[in-house]
C-alpha positions in Angstrom: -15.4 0.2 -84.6 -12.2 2.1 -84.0 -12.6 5.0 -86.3 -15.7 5.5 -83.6 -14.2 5.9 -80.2 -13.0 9.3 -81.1 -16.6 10.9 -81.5 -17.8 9.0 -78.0 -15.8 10.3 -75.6 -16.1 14.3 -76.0 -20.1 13.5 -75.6 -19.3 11.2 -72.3 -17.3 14.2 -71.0 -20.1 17.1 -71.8 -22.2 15.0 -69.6 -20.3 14.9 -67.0 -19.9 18.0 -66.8 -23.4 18.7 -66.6 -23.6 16.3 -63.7 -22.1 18.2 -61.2 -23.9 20.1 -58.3 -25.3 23.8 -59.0 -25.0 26.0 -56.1 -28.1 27.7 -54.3 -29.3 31.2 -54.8 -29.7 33.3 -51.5 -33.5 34.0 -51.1 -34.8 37.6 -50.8 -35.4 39.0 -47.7 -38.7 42.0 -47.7 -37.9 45.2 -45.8 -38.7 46.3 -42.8 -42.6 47.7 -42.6 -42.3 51.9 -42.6 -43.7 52.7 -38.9 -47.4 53.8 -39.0 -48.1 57.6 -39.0 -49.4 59.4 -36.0 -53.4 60.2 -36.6 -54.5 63.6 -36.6 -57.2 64.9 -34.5 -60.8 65.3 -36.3 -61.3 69.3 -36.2 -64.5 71.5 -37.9 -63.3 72.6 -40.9 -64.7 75.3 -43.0 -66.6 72.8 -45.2 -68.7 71.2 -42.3 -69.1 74.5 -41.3 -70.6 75.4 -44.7 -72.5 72.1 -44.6 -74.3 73.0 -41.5 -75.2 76.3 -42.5 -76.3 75.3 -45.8 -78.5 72.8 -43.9 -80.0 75.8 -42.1 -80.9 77.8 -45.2 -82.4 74.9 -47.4 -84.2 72.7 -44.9 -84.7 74.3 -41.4 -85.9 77.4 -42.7 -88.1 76.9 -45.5 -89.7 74.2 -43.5 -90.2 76.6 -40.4 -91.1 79.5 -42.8 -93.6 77.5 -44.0 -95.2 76.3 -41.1 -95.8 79.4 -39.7 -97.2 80.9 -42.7 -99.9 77.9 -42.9 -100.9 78.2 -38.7 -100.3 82.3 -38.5 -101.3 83.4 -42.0 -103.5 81.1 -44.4 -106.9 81.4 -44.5 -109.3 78.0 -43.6 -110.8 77.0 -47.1 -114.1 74.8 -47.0 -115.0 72.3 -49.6 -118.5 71.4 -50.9 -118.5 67.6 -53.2 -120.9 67.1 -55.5 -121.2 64.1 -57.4 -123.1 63.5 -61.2 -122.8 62.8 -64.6 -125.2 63.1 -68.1 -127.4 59.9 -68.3 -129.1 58.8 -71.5 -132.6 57.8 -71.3 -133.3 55.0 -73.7 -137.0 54.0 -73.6 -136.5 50.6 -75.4 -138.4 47.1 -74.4 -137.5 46.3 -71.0 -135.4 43.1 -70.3 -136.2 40.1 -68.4 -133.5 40.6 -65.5 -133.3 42.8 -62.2 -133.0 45.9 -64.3 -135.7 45.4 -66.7 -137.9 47.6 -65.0 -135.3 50.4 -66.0 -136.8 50.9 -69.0 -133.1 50.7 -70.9 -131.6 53.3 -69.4 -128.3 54.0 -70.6 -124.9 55.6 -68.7 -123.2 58.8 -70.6 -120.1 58.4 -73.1 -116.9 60.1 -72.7 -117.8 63.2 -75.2 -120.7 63.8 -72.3 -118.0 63.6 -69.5 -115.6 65.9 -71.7 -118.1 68.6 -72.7 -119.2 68.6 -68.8 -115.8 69.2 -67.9 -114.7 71.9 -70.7 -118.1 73.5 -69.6 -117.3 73.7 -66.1 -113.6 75.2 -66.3 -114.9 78.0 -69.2 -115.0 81.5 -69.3 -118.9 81.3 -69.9 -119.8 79.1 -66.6 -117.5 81.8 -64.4 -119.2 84.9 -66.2 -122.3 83.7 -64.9 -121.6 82.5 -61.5 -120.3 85.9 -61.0 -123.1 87.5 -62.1 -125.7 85.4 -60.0 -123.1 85.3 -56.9 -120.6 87.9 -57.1 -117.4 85.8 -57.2 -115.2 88.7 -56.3 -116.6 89.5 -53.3 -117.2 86.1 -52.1 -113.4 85.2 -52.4 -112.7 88.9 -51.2 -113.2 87.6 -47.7 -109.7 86.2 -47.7 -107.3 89.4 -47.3 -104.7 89.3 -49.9 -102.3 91.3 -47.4 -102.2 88.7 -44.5 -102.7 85.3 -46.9 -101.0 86.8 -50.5 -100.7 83.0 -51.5 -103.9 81.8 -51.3 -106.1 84.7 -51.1 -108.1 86.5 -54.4 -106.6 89.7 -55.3 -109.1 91.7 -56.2 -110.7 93.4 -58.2 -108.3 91.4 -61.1 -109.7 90.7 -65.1 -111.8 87.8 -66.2 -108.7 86.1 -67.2 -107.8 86.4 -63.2 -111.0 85.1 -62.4 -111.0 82.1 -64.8 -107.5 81.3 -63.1 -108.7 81.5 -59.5 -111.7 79.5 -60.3 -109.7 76.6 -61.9 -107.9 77.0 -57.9 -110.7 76.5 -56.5 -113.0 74.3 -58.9 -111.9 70.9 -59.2 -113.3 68.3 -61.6 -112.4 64.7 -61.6 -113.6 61.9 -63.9 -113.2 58.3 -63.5 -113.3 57.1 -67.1 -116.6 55.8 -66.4 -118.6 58.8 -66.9 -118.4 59.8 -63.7 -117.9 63.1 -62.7 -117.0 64.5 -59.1 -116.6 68.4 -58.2 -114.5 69.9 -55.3 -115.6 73.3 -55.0 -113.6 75.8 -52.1 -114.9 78.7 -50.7 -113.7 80.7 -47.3 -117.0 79.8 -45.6 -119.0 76.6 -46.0 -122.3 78.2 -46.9 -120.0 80.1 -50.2 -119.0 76.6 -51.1 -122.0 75.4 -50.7 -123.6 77.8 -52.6 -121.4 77.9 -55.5 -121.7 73.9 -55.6 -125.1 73.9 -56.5 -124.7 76.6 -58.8 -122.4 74.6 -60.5 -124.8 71.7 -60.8 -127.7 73.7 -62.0 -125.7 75.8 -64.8 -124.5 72.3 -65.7 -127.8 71.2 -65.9 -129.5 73.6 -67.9 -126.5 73.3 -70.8 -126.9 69.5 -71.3 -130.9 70.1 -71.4 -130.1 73.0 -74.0 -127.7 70.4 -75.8 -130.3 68.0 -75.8 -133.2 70.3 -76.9 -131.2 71.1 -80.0 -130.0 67.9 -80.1 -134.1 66.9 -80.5 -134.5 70.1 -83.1 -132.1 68.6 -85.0 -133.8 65.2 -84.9 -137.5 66.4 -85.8 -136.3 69.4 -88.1 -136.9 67.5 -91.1 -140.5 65.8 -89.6 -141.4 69.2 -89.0 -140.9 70.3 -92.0 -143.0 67.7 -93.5 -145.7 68.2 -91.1 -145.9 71.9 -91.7 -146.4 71.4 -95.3 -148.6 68.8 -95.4 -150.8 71.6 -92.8 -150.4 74.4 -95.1 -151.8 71.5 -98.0 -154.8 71.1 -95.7 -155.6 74.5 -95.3 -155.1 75.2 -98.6 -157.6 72.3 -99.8 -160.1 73.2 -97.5 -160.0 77.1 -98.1 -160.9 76.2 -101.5 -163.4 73.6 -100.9 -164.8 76.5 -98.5 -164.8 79.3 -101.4 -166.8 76.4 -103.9 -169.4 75.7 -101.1 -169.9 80.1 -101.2 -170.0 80.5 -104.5 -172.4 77.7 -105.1 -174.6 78.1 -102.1 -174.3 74.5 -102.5 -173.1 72.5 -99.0 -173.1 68.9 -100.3 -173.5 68.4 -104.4 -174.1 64.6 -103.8 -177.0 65.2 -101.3 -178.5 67.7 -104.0 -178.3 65.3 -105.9 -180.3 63.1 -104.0 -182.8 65.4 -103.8 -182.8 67.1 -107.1 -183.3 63.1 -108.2 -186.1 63.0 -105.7 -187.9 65.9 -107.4 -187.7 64.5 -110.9 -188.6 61.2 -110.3 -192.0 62.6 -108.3 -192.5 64.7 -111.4 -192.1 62.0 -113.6 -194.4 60.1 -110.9 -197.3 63.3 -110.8 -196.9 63.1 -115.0 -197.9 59.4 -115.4 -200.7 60.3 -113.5 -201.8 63.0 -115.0 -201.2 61.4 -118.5 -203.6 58.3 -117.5 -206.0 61.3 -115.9 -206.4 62.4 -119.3 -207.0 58.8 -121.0 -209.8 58.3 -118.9 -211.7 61.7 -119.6 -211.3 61.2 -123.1 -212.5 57.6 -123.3 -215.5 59.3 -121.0 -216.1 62.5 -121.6 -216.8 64.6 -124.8 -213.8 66.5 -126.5 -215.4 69.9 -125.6 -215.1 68.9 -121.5 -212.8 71.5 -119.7 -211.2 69.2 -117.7 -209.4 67.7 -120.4 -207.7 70.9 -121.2 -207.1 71.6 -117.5 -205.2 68.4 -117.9 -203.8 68.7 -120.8 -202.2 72.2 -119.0 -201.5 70.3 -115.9 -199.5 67.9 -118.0 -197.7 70.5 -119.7 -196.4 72.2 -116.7 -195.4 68.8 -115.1 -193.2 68.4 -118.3 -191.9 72.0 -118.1 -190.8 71.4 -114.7 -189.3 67.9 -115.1 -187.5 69.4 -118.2 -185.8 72.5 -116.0 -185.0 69.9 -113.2 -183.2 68.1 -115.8 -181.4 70.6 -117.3 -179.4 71.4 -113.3 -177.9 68.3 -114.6 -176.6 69.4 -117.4 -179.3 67.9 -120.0 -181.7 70.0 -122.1 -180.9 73.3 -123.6 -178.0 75.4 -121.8 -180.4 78.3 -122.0 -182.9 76.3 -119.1 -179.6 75.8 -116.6 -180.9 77.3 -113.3 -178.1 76.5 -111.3 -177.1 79.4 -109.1 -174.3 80.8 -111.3 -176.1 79.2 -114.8 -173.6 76.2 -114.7 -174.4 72.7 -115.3 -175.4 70.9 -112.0 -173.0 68.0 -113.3 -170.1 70.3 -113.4 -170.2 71.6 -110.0 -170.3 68.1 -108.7 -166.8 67.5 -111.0 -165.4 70.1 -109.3 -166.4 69.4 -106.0 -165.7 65.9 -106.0 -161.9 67.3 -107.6 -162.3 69.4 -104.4 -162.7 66.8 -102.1 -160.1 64.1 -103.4 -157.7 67.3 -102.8 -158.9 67.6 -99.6 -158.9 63.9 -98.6 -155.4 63.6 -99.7 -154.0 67.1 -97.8 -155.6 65.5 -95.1 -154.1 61.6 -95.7 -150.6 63.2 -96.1 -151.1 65.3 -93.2 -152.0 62.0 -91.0 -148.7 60.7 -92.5 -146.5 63.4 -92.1 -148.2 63.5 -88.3 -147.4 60.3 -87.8 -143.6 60.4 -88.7 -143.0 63.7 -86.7 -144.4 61.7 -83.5 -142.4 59.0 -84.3 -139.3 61.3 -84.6 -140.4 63.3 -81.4 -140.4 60.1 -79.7 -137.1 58.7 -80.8 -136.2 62.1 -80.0 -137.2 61.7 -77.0 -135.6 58.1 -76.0 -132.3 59.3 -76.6 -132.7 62.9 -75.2 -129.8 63.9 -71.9 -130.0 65.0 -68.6 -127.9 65.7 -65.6 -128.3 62.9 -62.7 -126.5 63.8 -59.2 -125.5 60.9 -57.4 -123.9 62.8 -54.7 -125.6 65.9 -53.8 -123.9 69.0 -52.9 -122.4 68.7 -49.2 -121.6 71.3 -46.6 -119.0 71.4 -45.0 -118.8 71.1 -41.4 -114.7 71.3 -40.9 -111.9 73.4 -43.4 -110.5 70.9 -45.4 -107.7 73.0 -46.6 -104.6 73.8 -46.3 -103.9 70.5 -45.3 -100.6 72.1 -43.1 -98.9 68.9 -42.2 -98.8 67.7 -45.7 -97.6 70.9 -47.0 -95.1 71.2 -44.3 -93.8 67.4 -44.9 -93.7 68.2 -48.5 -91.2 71.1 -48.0 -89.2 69.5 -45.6 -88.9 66.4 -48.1 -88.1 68.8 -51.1 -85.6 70.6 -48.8 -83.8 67.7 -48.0 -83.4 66.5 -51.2 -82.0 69.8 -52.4 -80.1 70.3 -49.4 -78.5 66.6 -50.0 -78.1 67.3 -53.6 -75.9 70.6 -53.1 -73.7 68.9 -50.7 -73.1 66.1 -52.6 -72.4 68.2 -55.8 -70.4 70.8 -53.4 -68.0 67.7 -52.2 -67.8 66.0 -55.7 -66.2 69.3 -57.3 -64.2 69.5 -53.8 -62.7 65.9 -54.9 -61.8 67.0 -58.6 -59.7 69.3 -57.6 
């Protein structure tokens, strides 16, 4: 324990030490707040001058500018609607509802509606209309001197025509199949009139399409048909040559008769045969009526013999046929005459038949041009629609105006 003390003491005093009070640090004090500077007076600089000016040019001005260009100088342009579209007419059995009585007919697709509306923006349709209306002199009313923006400058190429027309010809389509027109003019009766020109050059190129459309259809029917006429014609030109040749009209009804003949002959011959039994049972052999009968029979068997041999029996050399042919034969050939004929005419019938049919198909799905809205004249200008115009500047304007002045002050700042 007393070797210890030593090494407790030194530890006691350390502690000690670090017993004793610490003195305070002095707290900072801020500095006085630097007095506030003395605010200028706001004055126009050259910027807000530039500002305002700038405001003049790209607002007020265009916007005035415009609006007395649209009241003092632009013509008053009319507009004529029209309404229609290519309807299919299907003539199939008619359904039990409201629109049975319809007969099935069916609206026009998209590739009408987009054909309609290439048609009536072409070169072709304006070619036309200028040659049954005179486009350039009906738009020439406008002066190009006092209105230069909306006015026709004559007398101009096709190419300046097309791209007036698509100015003033407007076609809409509602997806449907729909189609609507807007048609200007300076006058209403020009925008009327060109309307309905419109319409019926429209018209008469879907019933074109559709009549070729229909040729297409019964091309191959037709064919058919015409053949099987040219087989008829054929068959009965020769039928016609056989009956000349033969003086012969109807082989089966000579026939008839030339069987007639023989079997009377063969009738007048048993007679005459039984005539002659009974004078010789009764009479002596020199009597003179048995040799008139024995005569009598002989020519009855001449006769029946040359009869027979129109019919191809008996020596050739006793043929009396009109051209020395066997009657038999030329009832072969006619009957091969007529079974030609009957057939040219069967196939014919058929051949009729199907070309109808086609005709009518043809027929059930053929196109046509149906106006729902009729050309309209106008009783009031529609265009130019001057407030719009004029808003639409002054908006434009504005935003330009803002846009410079914000891009002015921005590389102001970068500086």
């Amino acid at each position: 324990m007393p070797d210890a003390d030593p090494v407790v003491r030194p530890a006691v005093a350390d502690e000690a030490q670090q017993e004793k009070p610490r003195k305070e640090q002095p707290k900072p004090v801020a500095p006085p707040a630097p007095a506030a500077r003395p605010v200028r007076q706001a004055r126009v600089r050259s910027r807000h001058l530039m500002a305002f000016l700038s405001f003049f040019l790209f607002v007020v001005g265009p916007t005035a500018v415009s609006a007395w260009y649209l009241w003092n100088r632009a013509y008053d342009r009319y507009v004529s609607e029209a309404g229609f579209s290519v309807r299919t007419e299907e003539m199939g059995p008619a359904i039990a509802n409201l629109f049975g009585a319809l007969g099935g007919m069916s609206g026009s697709s998209s590739s009408d509606t987009d054909i309609l509306y290439r048609f009536i923006t072409s070169p072709d349709l304006v070619r036309t209309v200028d040659s049954r209306v005179d486009l350039r002199a009906m738009w020439a009313k406008a002066d190009p001197a006092v209105d230069p923006i909306y006015a026709y400058h004559p007398p101009g190429t096709i190419e300046d025509l097309v791209a007036y027309w698509r100015r003033m010809v407007k076609v809409y389509s509602d997806g449907a199949g729909l189609i609507d027109l807007e048609v200007q003019a300076f006058s209403a009766d020009d925008a009327l009139l060109l309307s309905e020109v419109i319409y019926e050059e429209s018209s008469s190129m879907i019933n074109e399409l559709s009549a070729i459309a229909r040729d297409d259809a019964t091309r191959y029917a037709r064919a058919d048909l015409d053949e099987a006429e040219e087989r008829v014609a054929a068959a009965r030109e020769a039928l016609t040559r056989f009956r000349n040749r033969t003086q012969i009209v109807d082989p089966q009804a000579s026939i008839e008769s030339q069987v007639g003949i023989i079997s009377q002959l063969q009738g007048q011959l048993a007679q005459a045969l039984v005539d002659l039994d009974l004078l010789e049972q009764s009479t002596s052999p020199g009597d003179p009526r048995i040799s008139q009968t024995q005569r009598r029979i002989e020519a009855i068997e001449d006769r029946i013999e040359l009869e027979r041999a129109k019919f191809g029996f008996g020596s050739t050399d006793q043929s009396t046929s009109p051209q020395g042919e066997a009657f038999a034969d030329l009832v072969g050939e006619y009957e091969r005459l007529l079974a030609e004929r009957e057939f040219a005419e069967a196939s014919y019938a058929a051949a009729r038949a199907s070309f109808e049919a086609a005709v009518g198909e043809a027929r059930r799905q053929s196109r046509y041009l149906a106006a729902h809205v009729r050309p309209t004249v106008a009783e009031a200008p529609t265009y130019p629609q001057r407030l719009t115009v004029v808003g639409l500047v002054l908006t434009f304007s504005m935003l330009t105006w803002a846009f410079l002045v914000l891009v002015g002050y921005a590389l102001r700042d970068r500086r």
